[in-house]
Z-matrix of the N, CA and C atoms (Angstrom, degrees):
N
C 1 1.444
C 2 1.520 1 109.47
N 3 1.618 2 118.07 1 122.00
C 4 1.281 3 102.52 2 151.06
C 5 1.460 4 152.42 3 -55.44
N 6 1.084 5 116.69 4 -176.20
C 7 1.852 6 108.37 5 -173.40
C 8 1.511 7 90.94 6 -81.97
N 9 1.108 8 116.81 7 -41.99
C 10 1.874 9 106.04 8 -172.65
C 11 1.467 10 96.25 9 -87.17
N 12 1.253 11 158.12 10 -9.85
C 13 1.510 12 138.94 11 143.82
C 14 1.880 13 97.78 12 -58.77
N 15 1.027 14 117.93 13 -58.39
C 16 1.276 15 84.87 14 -156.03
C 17 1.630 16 116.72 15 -89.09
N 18 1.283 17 107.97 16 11.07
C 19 1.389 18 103.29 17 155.50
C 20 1.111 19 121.45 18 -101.71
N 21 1.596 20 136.12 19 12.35
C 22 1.270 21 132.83 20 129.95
C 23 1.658 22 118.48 21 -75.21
N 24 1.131 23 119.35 22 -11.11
C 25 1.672 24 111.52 23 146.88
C 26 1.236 25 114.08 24 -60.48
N 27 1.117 26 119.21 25 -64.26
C 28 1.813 27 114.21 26 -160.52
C 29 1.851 28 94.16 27 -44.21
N 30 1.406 29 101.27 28 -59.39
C 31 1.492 30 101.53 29 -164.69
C 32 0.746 31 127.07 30 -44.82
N 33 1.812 32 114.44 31 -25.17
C 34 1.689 33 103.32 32 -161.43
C 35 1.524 34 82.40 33 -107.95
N 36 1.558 35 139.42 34 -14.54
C 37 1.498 36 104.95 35 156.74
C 38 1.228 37 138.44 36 -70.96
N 39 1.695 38 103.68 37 -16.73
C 40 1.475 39 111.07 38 165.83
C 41 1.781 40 113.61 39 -47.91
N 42 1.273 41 97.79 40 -73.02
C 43 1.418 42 114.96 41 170.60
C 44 1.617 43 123.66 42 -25.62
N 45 1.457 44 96.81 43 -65.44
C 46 2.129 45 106.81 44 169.90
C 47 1.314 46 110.86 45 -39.39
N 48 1.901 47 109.64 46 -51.03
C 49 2.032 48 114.32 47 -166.20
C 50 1.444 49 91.12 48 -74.58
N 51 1.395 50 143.96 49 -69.55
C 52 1.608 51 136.38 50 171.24
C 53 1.236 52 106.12 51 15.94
N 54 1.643 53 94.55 52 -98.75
C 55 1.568 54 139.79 53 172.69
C 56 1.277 55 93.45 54 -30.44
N 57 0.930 56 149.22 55 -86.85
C 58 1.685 57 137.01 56 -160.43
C 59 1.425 58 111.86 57 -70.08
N 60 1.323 59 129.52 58 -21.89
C 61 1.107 60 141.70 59 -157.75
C 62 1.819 61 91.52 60 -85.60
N 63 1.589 62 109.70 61 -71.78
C 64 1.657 63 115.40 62 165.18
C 65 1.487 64 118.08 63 -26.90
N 66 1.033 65 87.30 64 -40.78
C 67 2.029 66 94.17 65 -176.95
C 68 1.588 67 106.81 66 -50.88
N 69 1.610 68 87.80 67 -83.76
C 70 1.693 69 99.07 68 179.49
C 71 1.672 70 115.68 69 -38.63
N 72 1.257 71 105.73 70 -33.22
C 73 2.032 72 101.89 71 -169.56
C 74 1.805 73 73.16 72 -91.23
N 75 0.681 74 148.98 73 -3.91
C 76 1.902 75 133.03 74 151.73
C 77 2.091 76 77.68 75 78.90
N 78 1.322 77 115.84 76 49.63
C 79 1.671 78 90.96 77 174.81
C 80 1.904 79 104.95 78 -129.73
N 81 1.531 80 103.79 79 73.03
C 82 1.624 81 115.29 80 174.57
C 83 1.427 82 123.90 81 -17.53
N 84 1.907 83 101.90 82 -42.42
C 85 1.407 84 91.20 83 -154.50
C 86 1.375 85 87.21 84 -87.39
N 87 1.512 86 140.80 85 -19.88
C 88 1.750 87 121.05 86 166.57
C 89 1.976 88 105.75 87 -63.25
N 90 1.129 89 125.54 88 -28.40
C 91 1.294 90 125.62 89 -162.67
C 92 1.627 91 103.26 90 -71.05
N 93 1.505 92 100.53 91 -36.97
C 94 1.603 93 101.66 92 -174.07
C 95 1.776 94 109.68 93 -63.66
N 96 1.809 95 108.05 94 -36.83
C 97 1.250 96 100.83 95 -161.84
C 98 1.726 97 101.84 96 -75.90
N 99 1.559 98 125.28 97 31.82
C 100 1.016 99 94.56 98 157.06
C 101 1.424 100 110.89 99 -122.95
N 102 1.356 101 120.36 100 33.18
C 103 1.629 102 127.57 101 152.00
C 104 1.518 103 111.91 102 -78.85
N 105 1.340 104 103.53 103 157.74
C 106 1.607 105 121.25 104 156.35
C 107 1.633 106 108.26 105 -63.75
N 108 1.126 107 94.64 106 174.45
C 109 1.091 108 88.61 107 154.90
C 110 1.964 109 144.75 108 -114.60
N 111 1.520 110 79.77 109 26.65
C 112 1.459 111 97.32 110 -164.12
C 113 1.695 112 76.60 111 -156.77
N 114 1.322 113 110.00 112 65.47
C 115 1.507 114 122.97 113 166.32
C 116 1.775 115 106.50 114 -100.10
N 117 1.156 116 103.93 115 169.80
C 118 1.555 117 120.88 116 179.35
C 119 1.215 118 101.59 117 -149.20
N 120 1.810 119 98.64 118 127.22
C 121 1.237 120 129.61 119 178.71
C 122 1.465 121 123.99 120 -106.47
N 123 1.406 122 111.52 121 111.53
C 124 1.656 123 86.47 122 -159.83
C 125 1.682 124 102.37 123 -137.78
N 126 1.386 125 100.04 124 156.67
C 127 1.964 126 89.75 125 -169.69
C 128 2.004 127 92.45 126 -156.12
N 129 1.890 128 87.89 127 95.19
C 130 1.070 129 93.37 128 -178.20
C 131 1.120 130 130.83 129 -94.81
N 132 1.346 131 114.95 130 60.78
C 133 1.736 132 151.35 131 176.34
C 134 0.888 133 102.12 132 -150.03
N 135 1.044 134 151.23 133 80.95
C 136 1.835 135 132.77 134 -175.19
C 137 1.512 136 78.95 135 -128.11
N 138 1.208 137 98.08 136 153.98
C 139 1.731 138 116.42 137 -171.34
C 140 1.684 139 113.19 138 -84.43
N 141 1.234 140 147.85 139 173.77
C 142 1.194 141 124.81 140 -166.02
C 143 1.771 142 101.88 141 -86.61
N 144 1.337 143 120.87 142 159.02
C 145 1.887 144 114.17 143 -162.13
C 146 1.268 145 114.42 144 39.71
N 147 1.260 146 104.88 145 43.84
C 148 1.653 147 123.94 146 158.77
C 149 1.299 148 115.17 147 -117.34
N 150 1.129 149 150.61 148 113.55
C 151 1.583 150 137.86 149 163.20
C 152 1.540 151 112.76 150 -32.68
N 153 1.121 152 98.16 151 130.00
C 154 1.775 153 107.00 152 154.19
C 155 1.591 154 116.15 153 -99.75
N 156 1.006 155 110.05 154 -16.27
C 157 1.666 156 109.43 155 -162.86
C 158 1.877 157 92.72 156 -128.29
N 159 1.456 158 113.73 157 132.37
C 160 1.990 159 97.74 158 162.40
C 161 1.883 160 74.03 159 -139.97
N 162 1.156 161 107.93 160 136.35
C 163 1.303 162 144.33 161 176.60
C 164 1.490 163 124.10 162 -90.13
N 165 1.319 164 143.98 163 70.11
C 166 1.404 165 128.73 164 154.89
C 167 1.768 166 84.09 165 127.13
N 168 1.393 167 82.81 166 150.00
C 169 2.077 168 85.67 167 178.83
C 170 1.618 169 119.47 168 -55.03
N 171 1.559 170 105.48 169 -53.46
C 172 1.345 171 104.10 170 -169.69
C 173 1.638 172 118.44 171 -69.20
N 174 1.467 173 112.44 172 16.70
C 175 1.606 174 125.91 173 173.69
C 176 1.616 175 96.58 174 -122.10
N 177 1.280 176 136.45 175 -36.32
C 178 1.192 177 145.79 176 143.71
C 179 2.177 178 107.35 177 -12.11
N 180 1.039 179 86.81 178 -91.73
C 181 1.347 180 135.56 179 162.18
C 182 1.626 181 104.63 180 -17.99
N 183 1.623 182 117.98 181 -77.66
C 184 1.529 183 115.81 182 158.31
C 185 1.158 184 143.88 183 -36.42
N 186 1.674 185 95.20 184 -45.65
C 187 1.369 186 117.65 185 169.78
C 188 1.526 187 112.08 186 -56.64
N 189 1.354 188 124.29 187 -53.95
C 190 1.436 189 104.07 188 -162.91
C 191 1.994 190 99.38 189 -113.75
N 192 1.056 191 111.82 190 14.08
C 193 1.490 192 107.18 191 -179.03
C 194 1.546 193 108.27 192 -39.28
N 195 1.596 194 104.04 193 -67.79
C 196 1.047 195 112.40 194 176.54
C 197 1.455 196 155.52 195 -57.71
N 198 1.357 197 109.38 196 9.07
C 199 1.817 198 145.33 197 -126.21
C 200 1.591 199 80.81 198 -102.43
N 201 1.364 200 137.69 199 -24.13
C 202 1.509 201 131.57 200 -157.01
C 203 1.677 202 90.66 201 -104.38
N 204 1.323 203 134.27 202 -19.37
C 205 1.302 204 129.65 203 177.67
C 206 1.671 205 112.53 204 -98.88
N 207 1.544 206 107.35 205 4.39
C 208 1.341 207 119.59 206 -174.57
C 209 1.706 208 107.15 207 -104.35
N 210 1.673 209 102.11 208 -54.29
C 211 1.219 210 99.40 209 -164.07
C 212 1.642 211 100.27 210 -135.02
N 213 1.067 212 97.30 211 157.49
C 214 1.960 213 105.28 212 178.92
C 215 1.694 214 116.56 213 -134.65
N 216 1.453 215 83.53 214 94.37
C 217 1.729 216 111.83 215 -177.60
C 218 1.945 217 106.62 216 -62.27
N 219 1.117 218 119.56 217 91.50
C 220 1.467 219 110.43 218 172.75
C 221 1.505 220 112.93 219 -83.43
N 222 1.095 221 139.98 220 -0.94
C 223 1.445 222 144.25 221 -168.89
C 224 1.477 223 129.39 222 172.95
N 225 1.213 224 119.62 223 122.52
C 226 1.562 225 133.92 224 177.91
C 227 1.809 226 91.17 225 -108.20
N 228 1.284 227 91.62 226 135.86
C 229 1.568 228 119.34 227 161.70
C 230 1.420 229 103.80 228 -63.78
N 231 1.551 230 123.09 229 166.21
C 232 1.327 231 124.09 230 -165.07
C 233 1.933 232 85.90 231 -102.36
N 234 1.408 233 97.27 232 125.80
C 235 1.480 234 111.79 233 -170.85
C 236 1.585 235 117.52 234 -70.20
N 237 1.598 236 123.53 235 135.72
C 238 1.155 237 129.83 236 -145.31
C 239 1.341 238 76.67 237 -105.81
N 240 1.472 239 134.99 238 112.36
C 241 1.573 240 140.94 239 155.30
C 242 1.502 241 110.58 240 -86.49
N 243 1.745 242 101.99 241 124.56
C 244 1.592 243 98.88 242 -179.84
C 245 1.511 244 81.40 243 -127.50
N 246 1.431 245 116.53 244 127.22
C 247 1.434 246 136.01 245 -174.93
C 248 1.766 247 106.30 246 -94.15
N 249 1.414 248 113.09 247 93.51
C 250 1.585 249 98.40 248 154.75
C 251 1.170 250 147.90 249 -53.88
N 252 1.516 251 136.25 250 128.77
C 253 1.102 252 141.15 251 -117.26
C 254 1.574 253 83.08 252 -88.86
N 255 1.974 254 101.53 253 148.70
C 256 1.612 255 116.12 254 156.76
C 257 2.265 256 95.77 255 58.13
N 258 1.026 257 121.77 256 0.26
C 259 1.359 258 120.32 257 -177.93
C 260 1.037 259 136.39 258 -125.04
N 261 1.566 260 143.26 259 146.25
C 262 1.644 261 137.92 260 -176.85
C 263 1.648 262 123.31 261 -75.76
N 264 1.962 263 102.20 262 20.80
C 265 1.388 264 100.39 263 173.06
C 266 1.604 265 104.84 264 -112.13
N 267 1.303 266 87.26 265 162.29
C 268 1.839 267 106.92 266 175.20
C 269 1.335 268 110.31 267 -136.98
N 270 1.452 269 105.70 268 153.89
C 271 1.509 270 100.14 269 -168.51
C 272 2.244 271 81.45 270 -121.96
N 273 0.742 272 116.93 271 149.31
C 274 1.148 273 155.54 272 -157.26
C 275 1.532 274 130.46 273 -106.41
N 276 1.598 275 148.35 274 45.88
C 277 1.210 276 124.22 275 -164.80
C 278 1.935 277 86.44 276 -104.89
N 279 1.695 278 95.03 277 141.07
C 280 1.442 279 111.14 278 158.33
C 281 1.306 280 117.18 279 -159.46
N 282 0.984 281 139.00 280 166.12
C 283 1.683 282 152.54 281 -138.17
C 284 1.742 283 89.54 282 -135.96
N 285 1.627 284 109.24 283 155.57
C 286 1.915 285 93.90 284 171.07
C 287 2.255 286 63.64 285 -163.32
N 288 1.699 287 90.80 286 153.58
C 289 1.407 288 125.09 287 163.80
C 290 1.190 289 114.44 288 -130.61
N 291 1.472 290 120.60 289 138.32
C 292 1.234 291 121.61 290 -142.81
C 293 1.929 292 99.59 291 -179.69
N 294 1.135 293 105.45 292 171.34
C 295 1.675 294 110.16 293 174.77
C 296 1.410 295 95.85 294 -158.76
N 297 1.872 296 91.37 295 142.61
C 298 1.643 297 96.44 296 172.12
C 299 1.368 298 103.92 297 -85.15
N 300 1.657 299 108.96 298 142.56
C 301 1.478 300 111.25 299 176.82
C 302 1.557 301 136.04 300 -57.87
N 303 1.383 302 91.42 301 -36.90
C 304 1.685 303 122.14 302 174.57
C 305 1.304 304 100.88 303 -52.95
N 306 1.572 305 132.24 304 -78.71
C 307 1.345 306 137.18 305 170.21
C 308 1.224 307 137.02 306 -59.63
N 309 1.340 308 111.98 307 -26.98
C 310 1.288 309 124.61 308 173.12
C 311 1.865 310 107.84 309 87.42
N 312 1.653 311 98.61 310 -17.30
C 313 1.916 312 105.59 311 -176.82
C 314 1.260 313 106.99 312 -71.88
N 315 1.179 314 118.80 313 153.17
C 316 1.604 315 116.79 314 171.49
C 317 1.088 316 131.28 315 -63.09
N 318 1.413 317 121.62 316 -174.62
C 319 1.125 318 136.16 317 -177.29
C 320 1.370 319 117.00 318 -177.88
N 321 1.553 320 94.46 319 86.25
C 322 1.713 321 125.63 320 168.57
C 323 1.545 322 122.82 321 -89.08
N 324 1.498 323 126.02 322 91.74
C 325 1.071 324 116.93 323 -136.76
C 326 2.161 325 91.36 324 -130.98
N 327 1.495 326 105.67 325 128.45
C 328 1.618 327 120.34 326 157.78
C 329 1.208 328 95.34 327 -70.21
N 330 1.739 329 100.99 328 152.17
C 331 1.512 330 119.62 329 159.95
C 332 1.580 331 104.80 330 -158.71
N 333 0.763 332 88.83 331 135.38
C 334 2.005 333 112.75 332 166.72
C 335 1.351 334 106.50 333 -145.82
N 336 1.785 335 87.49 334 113.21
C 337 1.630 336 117.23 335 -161.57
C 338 1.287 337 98.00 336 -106.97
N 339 1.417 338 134.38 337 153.80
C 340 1.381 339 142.29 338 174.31
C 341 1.396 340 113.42 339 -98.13
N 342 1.273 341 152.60 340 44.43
C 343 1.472 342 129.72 341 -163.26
C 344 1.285 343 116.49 342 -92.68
N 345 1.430 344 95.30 343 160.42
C 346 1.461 345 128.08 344 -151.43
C 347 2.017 346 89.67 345 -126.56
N 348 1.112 347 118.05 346 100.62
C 349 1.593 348 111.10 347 173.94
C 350 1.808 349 105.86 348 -121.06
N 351 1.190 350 100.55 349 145.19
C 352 1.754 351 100.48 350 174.55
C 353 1.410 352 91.25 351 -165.03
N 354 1.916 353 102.75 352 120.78
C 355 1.914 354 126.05 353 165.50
C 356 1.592 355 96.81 354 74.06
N 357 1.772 356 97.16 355 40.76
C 358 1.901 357 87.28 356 177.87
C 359 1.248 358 138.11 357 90.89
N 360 1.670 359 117.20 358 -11.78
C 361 1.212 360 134.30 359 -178.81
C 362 1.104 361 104.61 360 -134.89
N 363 1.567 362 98.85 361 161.70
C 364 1.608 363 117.64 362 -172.16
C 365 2.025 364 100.74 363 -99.29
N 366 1.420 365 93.82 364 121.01
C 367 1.582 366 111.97 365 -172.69
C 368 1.726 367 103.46 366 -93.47
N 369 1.374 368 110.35 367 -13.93
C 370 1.799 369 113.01 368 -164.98
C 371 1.451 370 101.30 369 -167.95
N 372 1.273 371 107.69 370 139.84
C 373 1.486 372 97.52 371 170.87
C 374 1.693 373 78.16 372 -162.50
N 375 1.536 374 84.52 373 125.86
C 376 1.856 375 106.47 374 162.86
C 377 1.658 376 115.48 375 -96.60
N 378 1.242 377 134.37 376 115.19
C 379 1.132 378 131.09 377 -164.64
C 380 1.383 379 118.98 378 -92.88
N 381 1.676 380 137.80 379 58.41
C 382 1.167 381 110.87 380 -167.06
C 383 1.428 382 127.02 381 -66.57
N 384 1.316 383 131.34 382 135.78
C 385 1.390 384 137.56 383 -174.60
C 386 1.229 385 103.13 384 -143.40
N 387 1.332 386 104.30 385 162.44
C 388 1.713 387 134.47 386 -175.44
C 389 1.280 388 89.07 387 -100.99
N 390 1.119 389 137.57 388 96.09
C 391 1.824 390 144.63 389 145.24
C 392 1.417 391 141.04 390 -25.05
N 393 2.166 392 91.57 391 -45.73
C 394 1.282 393 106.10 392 173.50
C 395 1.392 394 104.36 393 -55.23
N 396 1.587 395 126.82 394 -63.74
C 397 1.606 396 138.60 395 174.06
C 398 1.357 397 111.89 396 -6.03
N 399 1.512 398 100.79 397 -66.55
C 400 1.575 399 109.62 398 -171.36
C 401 1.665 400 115.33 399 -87.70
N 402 1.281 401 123.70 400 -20.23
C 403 1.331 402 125.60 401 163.20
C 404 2.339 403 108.85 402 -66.43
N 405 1.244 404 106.01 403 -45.62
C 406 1.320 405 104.98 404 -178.97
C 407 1.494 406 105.51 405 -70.54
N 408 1.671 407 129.07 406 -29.48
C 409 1.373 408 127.41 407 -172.73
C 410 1.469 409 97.10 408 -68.43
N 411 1.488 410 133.39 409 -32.81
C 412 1.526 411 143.29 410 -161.49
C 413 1.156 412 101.22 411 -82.51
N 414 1.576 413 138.87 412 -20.44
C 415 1.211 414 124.52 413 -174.30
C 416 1.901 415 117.84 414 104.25
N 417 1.835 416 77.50 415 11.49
C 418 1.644 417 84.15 416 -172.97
C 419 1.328 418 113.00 417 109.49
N 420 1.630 419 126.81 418 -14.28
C 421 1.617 420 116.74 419 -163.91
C 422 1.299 421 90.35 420 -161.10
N 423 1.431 422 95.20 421 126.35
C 424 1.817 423 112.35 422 161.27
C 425 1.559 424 124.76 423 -51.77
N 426 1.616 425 98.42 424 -21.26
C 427 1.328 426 91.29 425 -156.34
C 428 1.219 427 136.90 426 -61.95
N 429 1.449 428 84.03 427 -24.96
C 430 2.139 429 102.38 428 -165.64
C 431 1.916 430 87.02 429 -73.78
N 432 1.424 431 133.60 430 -6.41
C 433 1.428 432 129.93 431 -145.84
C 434 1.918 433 84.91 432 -93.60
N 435 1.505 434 123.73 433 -22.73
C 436 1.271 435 145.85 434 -153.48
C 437 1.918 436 92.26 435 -103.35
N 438 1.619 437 102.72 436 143.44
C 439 1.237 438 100.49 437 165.86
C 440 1.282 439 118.45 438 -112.38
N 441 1.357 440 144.94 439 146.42
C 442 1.547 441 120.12 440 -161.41
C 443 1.697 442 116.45 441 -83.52
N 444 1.203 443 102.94 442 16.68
C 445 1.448 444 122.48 443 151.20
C 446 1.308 445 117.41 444 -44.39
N 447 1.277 446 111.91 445 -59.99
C 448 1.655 447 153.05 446 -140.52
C 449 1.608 448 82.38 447 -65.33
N 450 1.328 449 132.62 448 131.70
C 451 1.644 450 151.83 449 171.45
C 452 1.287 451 109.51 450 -143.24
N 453 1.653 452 107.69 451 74.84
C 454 1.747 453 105.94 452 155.47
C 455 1.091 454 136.17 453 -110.36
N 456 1.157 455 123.52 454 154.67
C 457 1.504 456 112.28 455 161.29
C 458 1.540 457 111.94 456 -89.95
N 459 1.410 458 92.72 457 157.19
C 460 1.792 459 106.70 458 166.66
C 461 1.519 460 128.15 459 -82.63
């Protein structure tokens, strides 16, 4: 490994523990500062009147402000970083336990995330998720998970 590969390792594991770390302390406005600001959010499973695409931080930002009065993350698995070679992506597997508040049912959720980081921030992040998980933790429906704020396209 070179010195500039592997100091785009450190970063983007710095970045991954953050990011999960923000979650659990439920504190958005540190979670946001580790987007660009011309980041892409993308979740290519998204259920139907789900976003696939959220565009730019301050839509970033809307989207999950509210995520700590929705859902209550008690634990992320210690995140499996697989570093693509000579590049600023990481591929991502981690586990999180959690309950939706609304229902009170859980929400034990896989992820294999795609990121894309460059100067410390996350420029792309592909979110893979299991949908059913989070549609059955909701009671059956994403929707109440959405604020009617929320303006995406599919």
């Amino acid at each position: 490994m070179t010195d500039a590969t592997t100091k785009l390792s450190q970063e983007a594991e710095e970045v991954v523990k953050s990011f999960l770390l923000f979650m659990l302390e439920k504190d958005m406005d540190q979670w946001i500062e580790l987007w660009d600001d011309n980041a892409v959010f993308e979740f290519p499973y998204a259920p139907q009147n789900y976003p696939s695409k959220i565009e730019g931080k301050p839509a970033i930002y809307n989207y999950i402000k509210d995520f700590p009065q929705k859902m209550d993350l008690f634990k992320f698995s210690v995140p499996h970083i697989h570093h693509a070679a000579a590049s600023n992506h990481v591929i991502v597997e981690f586990e999180c336990e959690g309950q939706v508040i609304a229902t009170g049912l859980p929400y034990n959720q896989k992820y294999v995330s795609v990121i894309q980081i460059k100067d410390k921030k996350i420029i792309h992040y592909k979110d893979y998720w299991n949908p059913l998980v989070a549609i059955e933790a909701f009671g059956g429906s994403m929707e109440s998970f959405l604020n009617r704020d929320h303006q995406f396209e599919n």
